[in-house]
TORMAR-141751 format. One record per residue (C-alpha): y negated, x negated, z; residue number from 1. Coordinates in steps of 0.02 Angstrom, whole numbers, plus 32768, in hexadecimal, padded with zeros to 4 digits. Layout:
N
{pt {Y X Z} NUM}
...
This chain:
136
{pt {1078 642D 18E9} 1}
{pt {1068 64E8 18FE} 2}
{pt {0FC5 652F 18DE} 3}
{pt {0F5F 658D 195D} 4}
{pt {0F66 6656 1937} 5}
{pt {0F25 66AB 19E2} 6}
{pt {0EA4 675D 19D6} 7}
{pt {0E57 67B3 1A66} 8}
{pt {0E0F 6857 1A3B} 9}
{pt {0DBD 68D6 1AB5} 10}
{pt {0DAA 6989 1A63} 11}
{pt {0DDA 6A4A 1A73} 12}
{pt {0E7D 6A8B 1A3F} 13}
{pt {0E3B 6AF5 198F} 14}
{pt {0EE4 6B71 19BC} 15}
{pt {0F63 6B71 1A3F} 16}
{pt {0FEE 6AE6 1A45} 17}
{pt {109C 6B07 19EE} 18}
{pt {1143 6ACD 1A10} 19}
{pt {11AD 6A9C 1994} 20}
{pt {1274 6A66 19B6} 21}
{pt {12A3 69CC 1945} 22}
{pt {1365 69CA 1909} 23}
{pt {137E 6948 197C} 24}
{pt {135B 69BE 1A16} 25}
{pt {12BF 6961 1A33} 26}
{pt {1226 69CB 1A64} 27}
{pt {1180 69AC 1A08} 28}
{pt {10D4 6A0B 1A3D} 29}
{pt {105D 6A11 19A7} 30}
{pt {0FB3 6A31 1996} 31}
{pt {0EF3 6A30 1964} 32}
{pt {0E72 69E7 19AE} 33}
{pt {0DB1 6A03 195E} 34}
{pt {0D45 696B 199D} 35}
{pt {0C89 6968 197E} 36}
{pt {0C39 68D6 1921} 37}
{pt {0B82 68AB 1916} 38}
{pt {0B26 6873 187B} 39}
{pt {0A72 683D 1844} 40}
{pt {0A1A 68BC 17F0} 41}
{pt {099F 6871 174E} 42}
{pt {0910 68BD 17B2} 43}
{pt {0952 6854 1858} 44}
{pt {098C 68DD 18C5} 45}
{pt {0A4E 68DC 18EE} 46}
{pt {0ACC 6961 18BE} 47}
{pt {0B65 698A 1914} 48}
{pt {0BFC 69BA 1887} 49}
{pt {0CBA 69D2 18B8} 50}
{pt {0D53 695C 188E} 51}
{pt {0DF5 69A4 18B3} 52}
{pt {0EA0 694C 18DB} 53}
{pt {0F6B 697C 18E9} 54}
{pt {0FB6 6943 197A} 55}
{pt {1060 6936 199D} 56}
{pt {10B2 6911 1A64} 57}
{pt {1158 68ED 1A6F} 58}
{pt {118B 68EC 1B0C} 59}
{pt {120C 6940 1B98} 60}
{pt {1191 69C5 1BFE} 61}
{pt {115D 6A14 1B64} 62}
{pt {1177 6ACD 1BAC} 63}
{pt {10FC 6A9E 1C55} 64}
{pt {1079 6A4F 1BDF} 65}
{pt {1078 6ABF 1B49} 66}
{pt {104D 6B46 1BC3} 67}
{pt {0F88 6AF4 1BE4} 68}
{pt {0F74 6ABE 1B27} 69}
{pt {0F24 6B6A 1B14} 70}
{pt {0E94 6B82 1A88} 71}
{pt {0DE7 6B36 1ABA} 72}
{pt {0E2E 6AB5 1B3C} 73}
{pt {0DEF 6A1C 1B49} 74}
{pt {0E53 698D 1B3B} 75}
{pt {0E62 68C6 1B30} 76}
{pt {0EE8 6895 1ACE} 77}
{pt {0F1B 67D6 1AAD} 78}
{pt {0FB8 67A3 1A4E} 79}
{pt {0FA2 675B 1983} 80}
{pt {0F97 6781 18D3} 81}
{pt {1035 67B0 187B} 82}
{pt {0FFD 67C1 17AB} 83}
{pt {1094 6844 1740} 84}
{pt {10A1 6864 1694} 85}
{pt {1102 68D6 1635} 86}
{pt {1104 691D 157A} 87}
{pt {10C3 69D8 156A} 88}
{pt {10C3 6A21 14C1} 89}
{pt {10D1 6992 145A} 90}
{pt {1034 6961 14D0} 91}
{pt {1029 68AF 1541} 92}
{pt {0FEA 6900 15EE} 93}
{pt {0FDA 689D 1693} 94}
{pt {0F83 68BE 1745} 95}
{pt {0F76 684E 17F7} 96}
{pt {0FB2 6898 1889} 97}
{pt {0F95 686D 1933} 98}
{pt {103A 6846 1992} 99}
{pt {1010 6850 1A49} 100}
{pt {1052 67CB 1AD3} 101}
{pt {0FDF 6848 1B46} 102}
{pt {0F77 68D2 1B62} 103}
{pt {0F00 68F2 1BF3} 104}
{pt {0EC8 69A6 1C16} 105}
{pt {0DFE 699A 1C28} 106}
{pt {0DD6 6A42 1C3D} 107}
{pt {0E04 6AF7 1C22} 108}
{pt {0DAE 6B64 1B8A} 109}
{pt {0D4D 6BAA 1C0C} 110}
{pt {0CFA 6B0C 1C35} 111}
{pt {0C81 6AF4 1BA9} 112}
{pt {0C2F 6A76 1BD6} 113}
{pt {0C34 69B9 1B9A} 114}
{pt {0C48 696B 1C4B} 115}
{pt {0CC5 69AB 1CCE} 116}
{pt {0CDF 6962 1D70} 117}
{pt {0D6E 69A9 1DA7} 118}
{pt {0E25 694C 1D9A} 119}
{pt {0EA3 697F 1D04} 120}
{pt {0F04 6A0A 1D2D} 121}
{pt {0FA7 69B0 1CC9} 122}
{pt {0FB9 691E 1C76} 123}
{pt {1049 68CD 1C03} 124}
{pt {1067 6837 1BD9} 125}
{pt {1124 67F9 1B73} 126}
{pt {1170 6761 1BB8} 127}
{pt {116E 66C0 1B5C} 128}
{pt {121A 66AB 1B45} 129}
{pt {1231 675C 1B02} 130}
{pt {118F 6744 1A91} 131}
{pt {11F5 66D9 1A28} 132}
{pt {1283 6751 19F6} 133}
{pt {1207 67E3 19CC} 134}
{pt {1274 6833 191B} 135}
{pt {120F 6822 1897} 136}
């Protein structure tokens, strides 16, 4: 039985997206997102503090998305975990990524506010069927 691995995350873009050609010829867009989190405070109050997540889209319109994925957009982004680990230095090191199925333009950096009513400008999304041969 295969487990269930699925993240939606809705943040700004901490720097502009990058495109990165694999060997393969495949195209990949990474990127940062910075999400805000809320925690209790001792006193009772909540405080806002940032978590921040690598993305990586594979998909075949890289060139007409990458050019929205600017710094300070918002974005939804839903795809799943993908967990790496190399050897550094004679040092273990590992990190999560965020491989994107899709990603959903929600605003512009202009639009700084939390709620926007107005449709995505571009979205993406990678076909099931090529989901599965993604090179990694």
């Amino acid at each position: 039985m295969r487990n269930i691995n699925n993240v939606t995350l809705s943040g700004r873009l901490v720097r502009d997206a990058e495109m990165t050609v694999l060997q393969s010829g495949d195209q990949v867009l990474n990127f940062n997102i910075c999400v805000n989190g809320s925690k209790r405070t001792k006193e009772g109050a909540y405080e806002d503090y940032p978590m921040y997540f690598n993305v990586k889209h594979f998909v075949k319109n890289v060139l007409s998305l990458n050019q929205y994925l600017l710094k300070g957009t918002l974005v939804c982004v839903s795809g799943e975990l993908y967990w790496s680990q190399w050897e550094k230095d004679g040092q273990k090191r590992q990190k999560v990524d965020v491989i994107a199925r899709q990603v959903q333009l929600c605003g512009s950096k202009r639009d700084n506010t939390a709620e926007n009513d107005t449709p995505a400008q571009a979205e993406s999304s990678v076909p099931e069927e090529e989901y599965d041969s993604i090179p990694f």
